[in-house]
Phi, psi and omega in degrees: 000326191271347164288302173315305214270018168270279242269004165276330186306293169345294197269043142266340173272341172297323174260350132328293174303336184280335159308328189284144174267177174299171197231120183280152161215124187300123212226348173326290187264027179198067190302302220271016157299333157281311174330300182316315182268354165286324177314297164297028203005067179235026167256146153262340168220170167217132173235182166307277191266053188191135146242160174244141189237148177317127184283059161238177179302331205272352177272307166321297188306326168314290160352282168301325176282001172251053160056021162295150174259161149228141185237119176260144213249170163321170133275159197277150165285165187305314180271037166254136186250167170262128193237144191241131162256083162328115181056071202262343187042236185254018175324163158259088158274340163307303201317315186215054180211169142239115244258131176250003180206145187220133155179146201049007197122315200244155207238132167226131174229161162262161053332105234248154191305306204270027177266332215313279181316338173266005187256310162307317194280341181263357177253358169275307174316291165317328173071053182268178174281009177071247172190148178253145127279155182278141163231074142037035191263163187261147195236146189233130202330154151277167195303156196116283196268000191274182182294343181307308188090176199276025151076335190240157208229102166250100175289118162340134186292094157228124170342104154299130142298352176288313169275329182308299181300344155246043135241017184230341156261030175278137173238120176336286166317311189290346185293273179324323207285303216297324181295305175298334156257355157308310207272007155272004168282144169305324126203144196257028156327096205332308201280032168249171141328291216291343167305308178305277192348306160289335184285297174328313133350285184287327181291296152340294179289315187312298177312340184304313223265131174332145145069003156287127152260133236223150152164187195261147167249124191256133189237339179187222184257355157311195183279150182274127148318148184227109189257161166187142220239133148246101182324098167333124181252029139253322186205044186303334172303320138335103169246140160230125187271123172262087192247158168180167222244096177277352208285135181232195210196131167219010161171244176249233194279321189276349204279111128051073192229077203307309228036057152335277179297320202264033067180012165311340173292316174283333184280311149343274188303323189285332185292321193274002150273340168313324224278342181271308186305288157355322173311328195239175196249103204271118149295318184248150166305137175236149169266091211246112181241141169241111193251119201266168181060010186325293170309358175251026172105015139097005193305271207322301178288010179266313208278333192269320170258056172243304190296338187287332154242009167286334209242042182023047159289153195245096156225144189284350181198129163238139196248049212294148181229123170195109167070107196201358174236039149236178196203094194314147183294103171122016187264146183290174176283112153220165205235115163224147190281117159284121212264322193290135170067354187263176173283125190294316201276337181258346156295346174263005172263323191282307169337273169330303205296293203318293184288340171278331211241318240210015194301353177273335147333072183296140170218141172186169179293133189199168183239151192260096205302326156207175207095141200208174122210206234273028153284344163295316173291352201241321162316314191276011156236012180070063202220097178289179207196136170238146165184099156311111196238128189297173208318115183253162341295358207257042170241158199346100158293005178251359188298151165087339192254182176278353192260019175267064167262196162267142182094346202230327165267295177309083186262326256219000000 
C-alpha cells in the first residue's frame, strides 16, 4: 500500500511539473536577492523589476526558503514564445498578447507567431523598448556585478601607427555601397526572401575578404547570422565580437523595409572593420557577426551568445553597431555610448579609443529611452558589451517606416 500511494504521489507530481509555467519573482525591493539567483544560474529572463525562472517544484521551493515572493504563471501552449516587454507601462498589450505578468512598468507575455507584428506594431507605436525573446537559457551575472570584475583587460589609450593608418583607410565609399544596396531589398525581415538575400550577400563579401573564414550560423526557419572569424595570432582562444543586426522591419512581410539607418549602416561598418582589421596580425581572435532577427526580440544574437556560452567560448567583448548614420540638421558629428545593458568601463575605453584615433568626434555617454539591441544578449550572459549610437535624442524619426533611405535617414 505504501508502495502504491509513492508512486501515486509520483505521478501527480510529474504532472504537476510538467504543467507549471514559469515562476515571476518580483525583484524591486530586493535586488541583491536577485543577483543571487542569477549567479546561480536560474534566470532565464530580466526585467527591472521582475526575473523569471525555469517553472519547476525545486526552483519554487528554493525560492521560497530564501523569503522570496513568487508567482507561477500557467503553462505555455506549445506554440506561444515568451517575450519580456520592457518600460511596457499601460500599453494594451491584452489586445495582441496574452499578458501574463505586469510589474514595475514592465510586462511578460506570450505570443503566438502570428500575434508578433502586432505586438511589434503595438510597442513601436508606443515607442516602448520593443520586446526580448526568452530562449530559457540561464543568463549570468552582468559584467561588473560578478566578484571577478568584468573580465577584460583595458589597456591605457595611445594612438597606434598601425591603426592610425587603417583609420586613414575607411572608405566612404565602400560604406555607401553596402548601405545602399541592403536598403534596395524590399525588406530584409528574417521570414522573408529579401532576408535570406541579404544574408547571402553579406556572406558573399565576408568570403571576399583575405584571412577570413565565413558561414552560417541557423538558429531557426529564418535568415541565418552570418559569422566570419579572424583568427588571433597570440591568445585565439580570446574573441572579441563585432556585431550588428542586418534584418530591418517596417510592419509586415509585404511592407516596405529599407532599413538604411535601422540597420544597414551598422552592418556597413562591421563589414568594413573586417576588411581593415584582416590587414594586421591581430592578438585575440575577432569574430564579425551580422545578426539575423533583432527585430523579432534581439533572437538571433540571443541564439548566437547563449551557444557562445554553452560551448565556453572566452569572449571577452562585444562591440554593437545599430544605427550610426544619421545626423539631424544642424547637430554636430557625434557618437554617443548607450549606458543601458553595456559595460561603464568598456564604454569609456571606446570614448578613449575615439579621442585618440578620431578627435574631431564627439563622443559621449547617454541613456537610450527606448529601444534595445543586440549588446543586450551578450550583457545579459555576462559578456561585456558597448554600442556606440548616433547622436541621442537626436536620432533617425524614420526607423521602422519606407522613409528609412538613404539620404533622408542614412544622411551621414
Amino acid at each position: 500500500m505504501q508502495t502504491s500511494r509513492f508512486l501515486l504521489a509520483s505521478g501527480l507530481l510529474a504532472v504537476v511539473a510538467a504543467a507549471q509555467g514559469p515562476i515571476v519573482v518580483p525583484i524591486a525591493a530586493q535586488p541583491a536577492q536577485a543577483e543571487a539567483l542569477v549567479r546561480g544560474g536560474l534566470v532565464i529572463a530580466r526585467a527591472d523589476a521582475f526575473v523569471v525562472l525555469p517553472g519547476n517544484p525545486a526552483n519554487l521551493q528554493l525560492v521560497q526558503a530564501r523569503g522570496l515572493s513568487a508567482q507561477v504563471l500557467p503553462a505555455l501552449p506549445g506554440n506561444e514564445v515568451l517575450y519580456v516587454v520592457p518600460k511596457a507601462g499601460d500599453a494594451p498589450l491584452e489586445d495582441v498578447a496574452r499578458v501574463l505578468y505586469r510589474g514595475g512598468g514592465d510586462a511578460l507575455v506570450g505570443a503566438r507567431p502570428e500575434q508578433l507584428d502586432a505586438l511589434l506594431a503595438l510597442t513601436d507605436a508606443r515607442g516602448l523598448c520593443g520586446v526580448e525573446r526568452v530562449l530559457g537559457d540561464p543568463l549570468r551575472p552582468a559584467p561588473g556585478e560578478a566578484a571577478a570584475g568584468t573580465g577584460i583587460d583595458l589597456p591605457a589609450v595611445s594612438a597606434h601607427p598601425d591603426i592610425q593608418a587603417l583609420v586613414a583607410q575607411v572608405s566612404a565609399p565602400n560604406l555607401q555601397s553596402t548601405v545602399t544596396s541592403l536598403s534596395a531589398i524590399h525588406t530584409r525581415r528574417s521570414d522573408t526572401a529579401g532576408g535570406v538575400q541579404a544574408q547571402n550577400q553579406l556572406l558573399a563579401q565576408f568570403q571576399a575578404i583575405p584571412g577570413l573564414t565565413a558561414s552560417l550560423h541557423d538558429f531557426d526557419s529564418g535568415s541565418d547570422n552570418v559569422v566570419a572569424e579572424l583568427p588571433g595570432v597570440v591568445d585565439p582562444s580570446r574573441i572579441v565580437v563585432i556585431g550588428a543586426h542586418y534584418d530591418s522591419y517596417a510592419g509586415g512581410t509585404t511592407a516596405r523595409a529599407p532599413g538604411a539607418d535601422d540597420n544597414a549602416s551598422g552592418t556597413a561598418a562591421v563589414l568594413e572593420c573586417a576588411r581593415l582589421l584582416s590587414q594586421l596580425p591581430l592578438k585575440y581572435t575577432v569574430r564579425f557577426v551580422c545578426f539575423a532577427s533583432e527585430e523579432f526580440g534581439l533572437y538571433g544574437s540571443a541564439a548566437y551568445a547563449a551557444l557562445m556560452v554553452s560551448t565556453s567560448q572566452n569572449v571577452i567583448a562585444m562591440v554593437n553597431q545599430d544605427m550610426i548614420a544619421y545626423r539631424a540638421s544642424g547637430q554636430p558629428y557625434r557618437l554617443c555610448m548607450v549606458t543601458s545593458n553595456t559595460t561603464p568601463a568598456l564604454n569609456a575605453f571606446m570614448v578613449d579609443v575615439g579621442a585618440a584615433y578620431v578627435p574631431s568626434l564627439l563622443l559621449s555617454s547617454a541613456a537610450l529611452g527606448g529601444g534595445s539591441s543586440d549588446h543586450a544578449s551578450f550583457h545579459a550572459r555576462g559578456i561585456p558589451a558597448t554600442w556606440p549610437f548616433e547622436d541621442i535624442p537626436n536620432y533617425s524619426p524614420y526607423i521602422h517606416t519606407a522613409n528609412d533611405v538613404v539620404g533622408t535617414s542614412a544622411n551621414d
